[in-house]
Structure formats: structure tokens, C-alpha cells
C-alpha positions in Angstrom: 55.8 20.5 -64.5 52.9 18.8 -65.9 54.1 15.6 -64.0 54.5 17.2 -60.6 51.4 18.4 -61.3 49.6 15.5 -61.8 51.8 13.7 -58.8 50.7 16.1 -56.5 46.7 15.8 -57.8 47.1 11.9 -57.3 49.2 12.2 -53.9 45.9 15.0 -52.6 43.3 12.6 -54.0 44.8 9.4 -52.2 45.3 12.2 -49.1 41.7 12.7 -49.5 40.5 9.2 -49.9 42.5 8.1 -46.5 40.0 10.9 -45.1 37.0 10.0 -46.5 37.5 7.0 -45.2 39.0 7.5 -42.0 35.5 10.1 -41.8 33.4 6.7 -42.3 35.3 4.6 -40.0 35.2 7.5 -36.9 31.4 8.0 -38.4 30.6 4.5 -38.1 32.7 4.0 -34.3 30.4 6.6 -33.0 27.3 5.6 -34.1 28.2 2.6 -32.4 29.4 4.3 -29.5 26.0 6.4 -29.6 23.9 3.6 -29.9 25.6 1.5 -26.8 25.1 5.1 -25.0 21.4 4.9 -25.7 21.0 1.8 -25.1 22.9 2.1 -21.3 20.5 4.9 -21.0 17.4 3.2 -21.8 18.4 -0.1 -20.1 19.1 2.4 -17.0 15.7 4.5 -17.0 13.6 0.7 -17.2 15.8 0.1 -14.2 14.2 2.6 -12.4 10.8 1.7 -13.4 11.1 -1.4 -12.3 12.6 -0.2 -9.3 10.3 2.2 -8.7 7.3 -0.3 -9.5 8.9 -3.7 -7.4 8.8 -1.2 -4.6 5.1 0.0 -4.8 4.6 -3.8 -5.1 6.3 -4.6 -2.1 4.7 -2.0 0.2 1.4 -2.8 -1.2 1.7 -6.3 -0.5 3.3 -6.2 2.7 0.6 -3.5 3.6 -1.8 -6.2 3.1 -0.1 -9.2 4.6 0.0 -7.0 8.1 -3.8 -5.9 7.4 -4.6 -10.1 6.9 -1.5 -10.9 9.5 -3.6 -8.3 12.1 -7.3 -9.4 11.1 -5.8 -13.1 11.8 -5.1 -11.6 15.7 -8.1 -10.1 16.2 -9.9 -13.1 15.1 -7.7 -15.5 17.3 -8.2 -13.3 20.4 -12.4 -13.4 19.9 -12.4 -16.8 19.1 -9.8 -17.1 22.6 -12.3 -15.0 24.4 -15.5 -16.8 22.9 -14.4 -20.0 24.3 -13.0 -18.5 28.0 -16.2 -17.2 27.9 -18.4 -20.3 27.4 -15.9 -22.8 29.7 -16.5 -19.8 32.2 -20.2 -20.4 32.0 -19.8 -23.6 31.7 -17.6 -24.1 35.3 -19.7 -21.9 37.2 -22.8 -23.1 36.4 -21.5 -26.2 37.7 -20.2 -24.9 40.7 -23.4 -23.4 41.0 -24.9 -26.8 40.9 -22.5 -28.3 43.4 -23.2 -25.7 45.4 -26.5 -26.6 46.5 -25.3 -30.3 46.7 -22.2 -29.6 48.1 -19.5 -31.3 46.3 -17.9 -28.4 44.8 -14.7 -30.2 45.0 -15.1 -33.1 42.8 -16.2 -30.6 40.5 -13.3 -28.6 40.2 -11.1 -32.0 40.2 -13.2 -33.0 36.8 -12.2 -29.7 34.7 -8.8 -29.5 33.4 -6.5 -27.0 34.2 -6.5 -25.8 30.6 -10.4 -25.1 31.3 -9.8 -23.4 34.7 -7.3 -21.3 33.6 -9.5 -20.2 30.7 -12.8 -19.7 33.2 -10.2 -17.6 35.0 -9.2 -15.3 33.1 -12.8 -14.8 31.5 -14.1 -13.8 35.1 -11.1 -11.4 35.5 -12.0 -9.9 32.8 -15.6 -9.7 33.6 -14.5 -8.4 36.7 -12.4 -5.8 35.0 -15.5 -4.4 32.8 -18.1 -4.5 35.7 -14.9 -2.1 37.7 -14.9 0.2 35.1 -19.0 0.2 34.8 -18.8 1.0 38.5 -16.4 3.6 38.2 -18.7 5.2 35.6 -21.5 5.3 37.7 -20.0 6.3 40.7 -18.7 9.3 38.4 -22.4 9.5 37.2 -23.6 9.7 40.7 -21.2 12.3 42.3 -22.4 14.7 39.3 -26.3 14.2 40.2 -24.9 14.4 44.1 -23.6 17.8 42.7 -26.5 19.0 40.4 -29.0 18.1 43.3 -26.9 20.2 45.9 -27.1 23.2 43.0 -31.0 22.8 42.8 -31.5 22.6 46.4 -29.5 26.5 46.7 -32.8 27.5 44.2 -35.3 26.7 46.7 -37.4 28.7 48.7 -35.7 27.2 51.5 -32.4 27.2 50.1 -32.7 30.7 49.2 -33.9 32.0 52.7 -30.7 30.1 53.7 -28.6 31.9 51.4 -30.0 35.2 52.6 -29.5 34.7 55.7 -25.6 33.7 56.1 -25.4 36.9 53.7 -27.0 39.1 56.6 -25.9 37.1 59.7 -23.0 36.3 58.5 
């Protein structure tokens, strides 16, 4: 008995070191297992920063390229219209000139095309700003046509006039 006994102590203890060590072993897999977990996790959320951040970037610097891209336009168009403007000048004060001597011809011939084209389009739009001045004050001077008409009603002989299709009929 005393042998079975102590068999049975020595078969629980090596039971029971085959556990403690089987606990470290499945301890030591899932810290591993934990620590791959956290760093998935972390490698995932600086993802997303970055993300996050590479597209603020982007929009921010496109924003600006199409701000630059757009002042780069405008400035092209003035400095287009700048020179239409001063080859415009420039032609007609010729043909001004060849006007009174009358070779108005040989003047044209001279310009390019490039340069008549350009004086072109700088007097239609000249043209197209002095239309729409006109239209203003054509618009200006229908409503003083208008107002005038009113005041005229509140004069003495406007008002006599007034009274008298109201009685006459």
C-alpha cells in the first residue's frame, strides 16, 4: 500500500508537471498571439491616420494647385487682353493716320494677321461694353421718361387735366 501510494503521488506530480507546463507553453502562445493581435491593431489604426492625413494633404494641395492653376488664367487672359488692347490702339491710330493721307491699304498690308486678329477682337469687345453702357442708359432714360410723365400729372396743369377727364369723361 505504501508503494501504490507513493506510485500514485509520483504518477499525480508528473500529471501535474505536464500541466504546469503545458499552462506555460499555452501562456506563452498567447501572449504571442496577443501581442501579434496588438500589434495588427496598432499597425491598422496608423493606417488610418495616415490615410486620413495623405488625404487632407491631397485635397489641400490640389485645392491650391487649382487656386495657382486658376490665378495663372486670369493672369494669361489680362495679359491677352492688355496686348489686344494696345495693338488695337496701335492699328487704329494708324488707320487714323492713313486716313487723312489716304493709304489705308498699305497699312493694313504692314500688320500681321496675328495683330489684326488681336485689334479685332479688342474692338468687339469694346463694342460689346459700350452696347451694354447703352442699354443701361437707355434703361436710365425710359425711367426719367417715366418719372417726368408722373411729375407732370402734379401740376397745376396736369391736375386741371386730371379733373377734367374725371368730370367730362
Amino acid at each position: 500500500r505504501k508503494l501504490q501510494s507513493k506510485l500514485q503521488a509520483w504518477s499525480r506530480r508528473r500529471r501535474l508537471a505536464k500541466v504546469f507546463s503545458s499552462v506555460a507553453l499555452l501562456q506563452h502562445w498567447w501572449r504571442r498571439v496577443a501581442r501579434r493581435l496588438r500589434a495588427l491593431r496598432l499597425f491598422r489604426s496608423a493606417l488610418l491616420v495616415q490615410r486620413a492625413w495623405r488625404g487632407y494633404s491631397g485635397r489641400k494641395i490640389w485645392l491650391q494647385m487649382l487656386v495657382a492653376h486658376h490665378r495663372r488664367h486670369l493672369a494669361g487672359r489680362r495679359l491677352l487682353q492688355a496686348w489686344r488692347n494696345r495693338v488695337c490702339d496701335r492699328v487704329v491710330k494708324q488707320v487714323e493716320e492713313a486716313t487723312e493721307c489716304m493709304d489705308l491699304a498699305s497699312v493694313l498690308e504692314g500688320e500681321s494677321t496675328g495683330e489684326l486678329l488681336a485689334a479685332t477682337a479688342a474692338l468687339h469687345s469694346r463694342l460689346a461694353s459700350l452696347e451694354e453702357e447703352a442699354k443701361a442708359l437707355r434703361q436710365q432714360r425710359q425711367a426719367l421718361r417715366e418719372e417726368a410723365q408722373d411729375l407732370r400729372r402734379w401740376t397745376m396743369v396736369g391736375m386741371m387735366r386730371q379733373v377734367a377727364s374725371k368730370v367730362f369723361g
